[in-house]
Each structure stands twice: as C-alpha cells, then as structure tokens.
Legacy VTK file of the C-alpha trace (Angstrom):
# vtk DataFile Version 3.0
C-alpha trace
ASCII
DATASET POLYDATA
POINTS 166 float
-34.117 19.296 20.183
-30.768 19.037 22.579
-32.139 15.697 23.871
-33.009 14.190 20.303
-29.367 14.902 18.945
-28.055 13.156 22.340
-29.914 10.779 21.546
-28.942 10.430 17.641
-25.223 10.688 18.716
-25.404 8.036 21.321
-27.229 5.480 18.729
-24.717 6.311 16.004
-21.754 5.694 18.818
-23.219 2.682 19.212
-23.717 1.470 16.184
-19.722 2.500 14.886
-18.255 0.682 17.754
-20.872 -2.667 17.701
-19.207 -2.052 13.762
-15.458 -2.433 14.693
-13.364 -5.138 14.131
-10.155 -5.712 14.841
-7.403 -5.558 12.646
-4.839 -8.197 12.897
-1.470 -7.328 15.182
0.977 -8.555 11.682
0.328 -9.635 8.385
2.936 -10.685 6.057
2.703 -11.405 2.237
3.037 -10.403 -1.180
1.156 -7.647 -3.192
1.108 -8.075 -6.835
0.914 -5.507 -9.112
2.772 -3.284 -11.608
3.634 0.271 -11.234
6.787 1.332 -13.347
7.222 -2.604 -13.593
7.848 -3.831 -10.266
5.603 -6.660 -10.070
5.538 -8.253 -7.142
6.639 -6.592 -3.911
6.885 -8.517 -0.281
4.874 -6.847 2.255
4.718 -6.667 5.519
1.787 -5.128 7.978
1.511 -3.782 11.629
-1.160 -2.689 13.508
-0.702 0.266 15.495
-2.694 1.927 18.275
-5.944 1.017 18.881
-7.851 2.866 16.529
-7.323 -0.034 13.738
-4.069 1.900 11.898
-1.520 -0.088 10.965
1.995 0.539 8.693
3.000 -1.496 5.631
6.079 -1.799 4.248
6.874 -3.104 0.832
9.939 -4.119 -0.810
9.537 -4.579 -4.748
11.633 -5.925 -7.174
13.005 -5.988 -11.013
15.985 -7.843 -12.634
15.773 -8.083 -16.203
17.808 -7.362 -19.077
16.973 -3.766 -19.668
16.270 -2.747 -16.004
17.702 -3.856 -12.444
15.862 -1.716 -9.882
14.217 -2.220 -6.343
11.906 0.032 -3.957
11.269 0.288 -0.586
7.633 1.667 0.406
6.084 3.019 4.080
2.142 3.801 4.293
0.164 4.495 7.207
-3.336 3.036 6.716
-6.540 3.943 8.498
-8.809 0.680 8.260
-12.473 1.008 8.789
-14.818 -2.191 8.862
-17.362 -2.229 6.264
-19.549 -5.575 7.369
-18.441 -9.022 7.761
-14.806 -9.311 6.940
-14.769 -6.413 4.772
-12.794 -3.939 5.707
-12.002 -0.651 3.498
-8.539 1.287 4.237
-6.759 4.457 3.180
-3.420 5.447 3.498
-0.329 7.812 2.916
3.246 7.321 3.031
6.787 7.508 0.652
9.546 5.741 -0.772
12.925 5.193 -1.936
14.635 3.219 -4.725
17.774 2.487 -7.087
17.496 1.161 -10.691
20.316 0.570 -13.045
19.673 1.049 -17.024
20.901 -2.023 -18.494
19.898 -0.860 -22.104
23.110 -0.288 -24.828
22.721 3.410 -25.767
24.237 4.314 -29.242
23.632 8.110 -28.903
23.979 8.654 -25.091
27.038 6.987 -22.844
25.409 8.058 -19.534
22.838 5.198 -18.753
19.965 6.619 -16.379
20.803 4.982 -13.272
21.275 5.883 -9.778
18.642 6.633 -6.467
14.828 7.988 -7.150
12.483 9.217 -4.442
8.100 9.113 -4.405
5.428 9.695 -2.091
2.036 7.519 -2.223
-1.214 7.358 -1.595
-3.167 4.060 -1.400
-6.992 3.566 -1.119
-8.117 -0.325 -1.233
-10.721 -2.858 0.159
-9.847 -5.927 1.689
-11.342 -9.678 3.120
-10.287 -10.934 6.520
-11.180 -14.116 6.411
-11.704 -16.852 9.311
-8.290 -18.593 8.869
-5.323 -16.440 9.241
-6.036 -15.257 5.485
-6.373 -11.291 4.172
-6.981 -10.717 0.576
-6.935 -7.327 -0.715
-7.541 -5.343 -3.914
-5.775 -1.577 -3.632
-4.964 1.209 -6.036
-1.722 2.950 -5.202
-0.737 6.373 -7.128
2.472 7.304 -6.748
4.453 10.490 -7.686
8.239 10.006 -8.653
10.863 12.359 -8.351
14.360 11.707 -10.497
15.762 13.063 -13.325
16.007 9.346 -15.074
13.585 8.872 -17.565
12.991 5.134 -16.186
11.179 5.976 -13.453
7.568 7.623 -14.465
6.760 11.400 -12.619
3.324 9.391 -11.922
2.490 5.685 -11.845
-0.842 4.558 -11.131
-0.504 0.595 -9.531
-3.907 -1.763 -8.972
-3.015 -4.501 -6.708
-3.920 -7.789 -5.435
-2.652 -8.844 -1.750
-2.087 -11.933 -0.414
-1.286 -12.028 3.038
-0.802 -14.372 6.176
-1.763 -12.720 9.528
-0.248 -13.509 13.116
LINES 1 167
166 0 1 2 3 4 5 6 7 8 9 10 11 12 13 14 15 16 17 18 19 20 21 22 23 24 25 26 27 28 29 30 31 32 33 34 35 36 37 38 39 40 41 42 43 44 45 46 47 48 49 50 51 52 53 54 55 56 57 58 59 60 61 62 63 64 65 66 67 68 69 70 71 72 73 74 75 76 77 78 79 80 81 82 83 84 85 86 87 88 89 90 91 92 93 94 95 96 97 98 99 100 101 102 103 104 105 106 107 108 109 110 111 112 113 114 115 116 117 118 119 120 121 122 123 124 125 126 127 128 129 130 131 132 133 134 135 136 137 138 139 140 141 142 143 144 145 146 147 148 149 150 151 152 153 154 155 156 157 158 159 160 161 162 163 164 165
C-alpha cells in the first residue's frame, strides 16, 4: 500500500510541474470595470518568487460632475495554469482612496468627502497569449469602510483586463 501511494504522489508531482507555466516577470495595462463607479483603473503586475505569485496594483479613476474620487489597490495573486494559456488566479489585498461630493445639497452643508479605506478579494481567469498579450476576466468584491454614503460598505466589480507583458 506504502509503495502504491509513492507511487500516486510521484505521478501527480509530475504531472503539476509538466502543468506549470510561467507567469510573466511585468505586465502593465488597464482593467475595466465598475465597482462604486470607477471604471477604468491602470494596472500594473509583478511576478514574485517562483511559485507563479505576483502583486497588482491598480490606480482607478472618476471626475465627473457629481463625484471626483480615485483609489489605489494592492493584491497578492496565486496563479495556477489550467491548460494552454489558461491560467486561473486568486488573490487578497486592500486599498485606499479620496472622493469629493460635488453634488449641491439643499438640506445638508457638509458634502461627504474626504479619505475611505477597503480590503479585496479577487478570483479571475485569464489568457496568456503567444505575443506579449494577457487578457483576463476577474470578479473583485470589495468591503468599504467610511462613514460617506458615496462609497458602498460592499461593491461587487466584474472585470475585463487588458494587459502588455515584459
């Protein structure tokens, strides 16, 4: 029995690391989506170690008349290969961000602006193509803390990526 689970963990060894693919060392785009109304955010990847983990940083965005407002995002991913160029990825990380109420109020003269803090988690599935191309599609919950009624206590964000790797 010993020598048929040796034997079972050296075949599945095998087969997870003939299964590995490497992630690339940077990969720098944009992710578009739309949690609390950021839309787009730049974003920027780095692998890490050599167990395929890699950070990403994002830096989103919104000027409009009612809102002005930006975030800045950290995530550690683990990346695992599916087949192919497939790779699937999960991750955990936080953020920080300002947004200024631009919205006359008649019955309130305190605006809800000032600094807002979340943590995030991020599961998502992603193509690495031949050329220097990764597309991804990602689902990001996040969980807000402020006392301004602008920013949600939970925003779910589905996202496309679009990003150059180097």
């Amino acid at each position: 029995m010993k020598k048929i689970l040796l034997v079972a963990a050296l075949v599945m060894g095998g087969f997870m690391t003939s299964q590995a693919q490497e992630i690339s060392k940077n990969a720098l785009g944009l992710r578009l989506g739309g949690a609390n109304g950021f839309g787009a955010e730049v974003s920027y990847q780095r692998a890490v170690g050599s167990n395929n983990n890699r950070l990403e940083f994002d830096l989103g965005w919104r000027n409009d008349n009612d809102f002005d407002a930006f975030k800045l995002v950290g995530l550690y991913h683990w990346v695992w290969n599916i087949e192919g160029g497939f790779n699937w990825y999960a991750g955990l990380g936080a953020g920080l961000g300002s947004v200024s109420d631009n919205r006359d109020f008649l019955n309130d003269n305190d605006p809800d602006d000032g600094a807002f803090a979340f943590v995030a988690g991020n599961i998502g599935i992603e193509y690495n193509f031949d050329i220097p191309l990764l597309l991804s599609l990602d689902f990001r919950p996040e969980i807000g803390f402020s006392d301004y009624d602008v920013i949600d206590n939970f925003a779910p964000d589905l996202a496309i990526g679009v990003r150059y790797q180097f």
